[in-house]
ChimeraX commands (.cxc) that place a marker at each C-alpha (Angstrom):
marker #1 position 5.88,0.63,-12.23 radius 0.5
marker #1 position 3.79,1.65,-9.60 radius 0.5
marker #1 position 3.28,-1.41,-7.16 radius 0.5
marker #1 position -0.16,-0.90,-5.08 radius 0.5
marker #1 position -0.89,-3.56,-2.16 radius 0.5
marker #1 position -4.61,-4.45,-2.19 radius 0.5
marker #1 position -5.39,-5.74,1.75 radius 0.5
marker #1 position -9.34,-6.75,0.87 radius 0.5
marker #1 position -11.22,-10.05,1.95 radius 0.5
marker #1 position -13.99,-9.64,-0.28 radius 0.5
marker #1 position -13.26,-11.41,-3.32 radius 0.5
marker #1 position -15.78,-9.96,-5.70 radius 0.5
marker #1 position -14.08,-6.13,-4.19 radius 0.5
marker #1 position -10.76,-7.48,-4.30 radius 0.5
marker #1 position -10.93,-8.88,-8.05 radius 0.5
marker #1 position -13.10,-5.66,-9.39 radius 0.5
marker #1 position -9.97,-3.10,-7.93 radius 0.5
marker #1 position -7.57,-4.96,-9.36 radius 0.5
marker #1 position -8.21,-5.71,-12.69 radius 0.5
marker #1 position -9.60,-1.53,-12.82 radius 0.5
marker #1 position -6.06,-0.76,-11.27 radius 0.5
marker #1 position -4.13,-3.43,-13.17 radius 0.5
marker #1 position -5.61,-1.84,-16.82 radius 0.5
marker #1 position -4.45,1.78,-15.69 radius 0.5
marker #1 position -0.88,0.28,-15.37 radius 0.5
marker #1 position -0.58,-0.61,-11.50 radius 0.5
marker #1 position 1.09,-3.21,-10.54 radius 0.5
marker #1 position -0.89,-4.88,-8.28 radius 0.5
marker #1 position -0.16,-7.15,-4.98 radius 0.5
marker #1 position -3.05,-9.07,-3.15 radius 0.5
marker #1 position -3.51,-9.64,0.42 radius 0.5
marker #1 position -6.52,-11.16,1.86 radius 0.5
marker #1 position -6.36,-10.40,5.86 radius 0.5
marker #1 position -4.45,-8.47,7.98 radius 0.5
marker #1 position -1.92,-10.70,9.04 radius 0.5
marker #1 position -0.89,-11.09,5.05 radius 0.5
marker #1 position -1.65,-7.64,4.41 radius 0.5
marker #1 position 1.49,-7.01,7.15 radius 0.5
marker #1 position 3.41,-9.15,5.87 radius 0.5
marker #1 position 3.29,-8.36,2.60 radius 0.5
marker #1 position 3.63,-4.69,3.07 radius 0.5
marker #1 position 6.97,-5.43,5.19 radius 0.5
marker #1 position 7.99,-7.84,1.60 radius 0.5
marker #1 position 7.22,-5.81,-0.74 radius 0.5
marker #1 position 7.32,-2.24,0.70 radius 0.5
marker #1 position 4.69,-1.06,-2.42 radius 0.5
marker #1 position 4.47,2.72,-2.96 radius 0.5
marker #1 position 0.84,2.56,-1.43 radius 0.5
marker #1 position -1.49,0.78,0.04 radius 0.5
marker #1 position -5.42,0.00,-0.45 radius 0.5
marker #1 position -6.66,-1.37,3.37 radius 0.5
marker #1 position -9.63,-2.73,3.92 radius 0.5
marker #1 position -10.49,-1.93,7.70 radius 0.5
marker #1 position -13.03,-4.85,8.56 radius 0.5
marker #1 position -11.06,-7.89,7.76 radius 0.5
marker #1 position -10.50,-11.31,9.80 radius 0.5
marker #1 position -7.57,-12.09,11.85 radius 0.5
marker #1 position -6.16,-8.81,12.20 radius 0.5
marker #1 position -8.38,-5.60,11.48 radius 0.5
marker #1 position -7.28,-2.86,9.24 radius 0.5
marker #1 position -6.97,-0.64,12.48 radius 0.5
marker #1 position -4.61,-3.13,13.84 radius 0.5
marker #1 position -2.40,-3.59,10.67 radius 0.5
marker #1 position -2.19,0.46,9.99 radius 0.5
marker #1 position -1.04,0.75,13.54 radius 0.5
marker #1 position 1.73,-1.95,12.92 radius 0.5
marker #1 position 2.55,-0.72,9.81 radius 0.5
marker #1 position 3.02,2.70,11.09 radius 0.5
marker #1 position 4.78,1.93,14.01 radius 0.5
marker #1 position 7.51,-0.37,11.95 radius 0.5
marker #1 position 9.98,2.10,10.64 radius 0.5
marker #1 position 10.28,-0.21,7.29 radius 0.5
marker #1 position 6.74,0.88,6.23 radius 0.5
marker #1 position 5.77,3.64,8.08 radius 0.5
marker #1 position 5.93,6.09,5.13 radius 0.5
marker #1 position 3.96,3.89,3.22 radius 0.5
marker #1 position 0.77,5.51,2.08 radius 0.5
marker #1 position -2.74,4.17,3.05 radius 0.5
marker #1 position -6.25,4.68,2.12 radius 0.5
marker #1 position -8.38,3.65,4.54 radius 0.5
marker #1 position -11.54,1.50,2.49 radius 0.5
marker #1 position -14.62,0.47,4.35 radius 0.5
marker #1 position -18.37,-0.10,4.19 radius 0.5
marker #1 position -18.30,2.41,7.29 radius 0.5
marker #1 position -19.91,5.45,6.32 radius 0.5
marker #1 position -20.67,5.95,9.83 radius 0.5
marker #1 position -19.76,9.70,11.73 radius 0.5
marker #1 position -16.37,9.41,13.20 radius 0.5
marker #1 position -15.08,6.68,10.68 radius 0.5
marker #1 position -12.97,8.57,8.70 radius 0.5
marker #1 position -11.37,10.23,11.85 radius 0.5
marker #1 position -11.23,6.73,13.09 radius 0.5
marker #1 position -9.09,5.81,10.15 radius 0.5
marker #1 position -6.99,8.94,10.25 radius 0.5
marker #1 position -6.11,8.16,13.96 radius 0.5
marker #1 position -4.87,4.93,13.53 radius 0.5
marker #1 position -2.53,6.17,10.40 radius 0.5
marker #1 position -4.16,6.31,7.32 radius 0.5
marker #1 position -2.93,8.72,5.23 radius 0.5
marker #1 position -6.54,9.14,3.51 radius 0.5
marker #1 position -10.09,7.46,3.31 radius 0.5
marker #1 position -12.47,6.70,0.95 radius 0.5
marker #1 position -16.18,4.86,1.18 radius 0.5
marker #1 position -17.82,1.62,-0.28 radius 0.5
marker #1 position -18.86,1.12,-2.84 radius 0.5
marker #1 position -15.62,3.10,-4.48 radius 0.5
marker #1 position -15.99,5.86,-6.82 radius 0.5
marker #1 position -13.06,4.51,-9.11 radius 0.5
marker #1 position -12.25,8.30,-10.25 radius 0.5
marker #1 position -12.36,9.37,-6.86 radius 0.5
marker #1 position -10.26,6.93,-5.11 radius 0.5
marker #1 position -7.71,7.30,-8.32 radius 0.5
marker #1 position -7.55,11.27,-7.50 radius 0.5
marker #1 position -6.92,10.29,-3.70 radius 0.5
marker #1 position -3.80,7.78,-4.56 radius 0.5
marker #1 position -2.03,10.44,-7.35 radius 0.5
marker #1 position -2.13,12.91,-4.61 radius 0.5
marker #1 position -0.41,10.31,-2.03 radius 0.5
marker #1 position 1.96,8.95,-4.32 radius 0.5
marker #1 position 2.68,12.84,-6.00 radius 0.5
marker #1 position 3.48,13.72,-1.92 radius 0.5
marker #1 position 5.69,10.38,-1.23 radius 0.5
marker #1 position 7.63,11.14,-4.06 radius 0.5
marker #1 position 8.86,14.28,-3.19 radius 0.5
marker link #1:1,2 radius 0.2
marker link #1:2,3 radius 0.2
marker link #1:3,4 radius 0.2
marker link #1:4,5 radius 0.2
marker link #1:5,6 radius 0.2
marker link #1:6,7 radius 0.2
marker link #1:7,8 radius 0.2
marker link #1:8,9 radius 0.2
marker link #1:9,10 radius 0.2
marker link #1:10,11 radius 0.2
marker link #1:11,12 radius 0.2
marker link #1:12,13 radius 0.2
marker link #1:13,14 radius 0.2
marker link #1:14,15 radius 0.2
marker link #1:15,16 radius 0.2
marker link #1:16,17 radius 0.2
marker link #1:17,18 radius 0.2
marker link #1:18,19 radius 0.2
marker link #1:19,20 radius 0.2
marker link #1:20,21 radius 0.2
marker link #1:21,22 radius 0.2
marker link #1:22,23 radius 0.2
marker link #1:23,24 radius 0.2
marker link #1:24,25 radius 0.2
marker link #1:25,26 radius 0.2
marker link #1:26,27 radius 0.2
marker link #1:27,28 radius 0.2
marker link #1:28,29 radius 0.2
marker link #1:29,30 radius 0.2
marker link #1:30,31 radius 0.2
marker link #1:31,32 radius 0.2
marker link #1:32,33 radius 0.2
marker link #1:33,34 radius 0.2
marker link #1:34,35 radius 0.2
marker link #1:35,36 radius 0.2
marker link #1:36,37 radius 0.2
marker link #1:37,38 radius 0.2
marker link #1:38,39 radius 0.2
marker link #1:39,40 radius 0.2
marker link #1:40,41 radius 0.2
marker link #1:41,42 radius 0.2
marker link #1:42,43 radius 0.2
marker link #1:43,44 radius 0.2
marker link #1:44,45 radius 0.2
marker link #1:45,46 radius 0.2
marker link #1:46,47 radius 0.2
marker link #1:47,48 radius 0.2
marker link #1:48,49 radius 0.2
marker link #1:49,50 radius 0.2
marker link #1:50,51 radius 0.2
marker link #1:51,52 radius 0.2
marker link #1:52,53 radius 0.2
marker link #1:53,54 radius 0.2
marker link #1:54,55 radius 0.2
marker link #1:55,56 radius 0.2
marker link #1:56,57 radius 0.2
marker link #1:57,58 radius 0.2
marker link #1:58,59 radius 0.2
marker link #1:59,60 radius 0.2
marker link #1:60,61 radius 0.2
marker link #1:61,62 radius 0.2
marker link #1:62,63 radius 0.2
marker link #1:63,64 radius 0.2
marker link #1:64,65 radius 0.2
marker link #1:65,66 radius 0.2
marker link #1:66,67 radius 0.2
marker link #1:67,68 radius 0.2
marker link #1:68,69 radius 0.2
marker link #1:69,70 radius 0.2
marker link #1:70,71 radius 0.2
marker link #1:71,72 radius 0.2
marker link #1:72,73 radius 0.2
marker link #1:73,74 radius 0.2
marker link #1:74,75 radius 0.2
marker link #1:75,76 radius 0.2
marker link #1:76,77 radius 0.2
marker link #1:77,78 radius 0.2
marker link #1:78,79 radius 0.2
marker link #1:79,80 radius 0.2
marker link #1:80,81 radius 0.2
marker link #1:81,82 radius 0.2
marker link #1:82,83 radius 0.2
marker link #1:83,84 radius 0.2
marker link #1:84,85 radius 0.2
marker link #1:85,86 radius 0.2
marker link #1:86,87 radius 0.2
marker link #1:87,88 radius 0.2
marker link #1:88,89 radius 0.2
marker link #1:89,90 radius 0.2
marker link #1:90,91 radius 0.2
marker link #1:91,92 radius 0.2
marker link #1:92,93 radius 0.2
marker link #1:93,94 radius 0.2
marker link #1:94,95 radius 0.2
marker link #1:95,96 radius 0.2
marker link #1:96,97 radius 0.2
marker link #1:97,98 radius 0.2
marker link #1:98,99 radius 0.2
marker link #1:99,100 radius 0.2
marker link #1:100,101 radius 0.2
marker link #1:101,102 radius 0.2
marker link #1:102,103 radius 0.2
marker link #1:103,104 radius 0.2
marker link #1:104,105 radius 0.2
marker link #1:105,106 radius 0.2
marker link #1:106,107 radius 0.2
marker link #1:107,108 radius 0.2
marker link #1:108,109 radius 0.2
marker link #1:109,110 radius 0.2
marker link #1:110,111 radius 0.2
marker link #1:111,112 radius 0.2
marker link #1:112,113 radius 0.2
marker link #1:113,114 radius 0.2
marker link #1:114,115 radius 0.2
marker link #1:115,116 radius 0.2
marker link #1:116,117 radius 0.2
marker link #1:117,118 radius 0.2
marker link #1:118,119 radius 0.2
marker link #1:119,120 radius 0.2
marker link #1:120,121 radius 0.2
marker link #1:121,122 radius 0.2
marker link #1:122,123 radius 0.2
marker link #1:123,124 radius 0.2
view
């Protein structure tokens, strides 16, 4: 089974992705900052991850960074989710590591097509 880490602080956002992801046969793994969101990554080593990038303690920046840099996770998948639909976001994301990113509120097929392609390529 496909194990996906959800790093969200939002419960409401948090709850919504993972029951959606947990009926389409995820297994799913919660986190709700970036501290846990490290840790749990390092734990679990999940075939992808879902980061939010405005979360307390340590940012999703932060944790891609230190997820990137460890050579435990760093081929680890992540999409990049924020509220951010600001210019220069995206590249934002992509510069500190994520592999792909994707607006709030999600688009549940769109997000779904972004994660098949990530896990297809980490497959390989």
């Amino acid at each position: 089974m496909t194990r996906i880490i959800i790093i969200e602080d939002n419960e409401m956002n948090r709850d919504m992705l993972s029951r959606r992801l947990g009926r389409r046969g995820y297994e799913i793994v919660i986190a709700i900052d970036g501290r846990e969101g490290i840790e749990k990554t390092r734990m679990e080593h999940p075939d992808l991850v879902l980061m939010d990038m405005n979360l307390p303690n340590v940012d999703g920046w932060e944790a891609t960074r230190q997820l990137k840099a460890d050579i435990e996770t760093r081929n680890i998948p992540i999409i990049a989710l924020t509220a951010h639909a600001m210019n220069g976001d995206r590249e934002r994301s992509l510069s500190a590591g994520c592999d792909d990113y994707d607006s709030k509120p999600l688009d549940l097929p769109r997000l779904l097509q972004k994660m098949e392609k990530l896990l297809m390529r980490a497959n390989k």
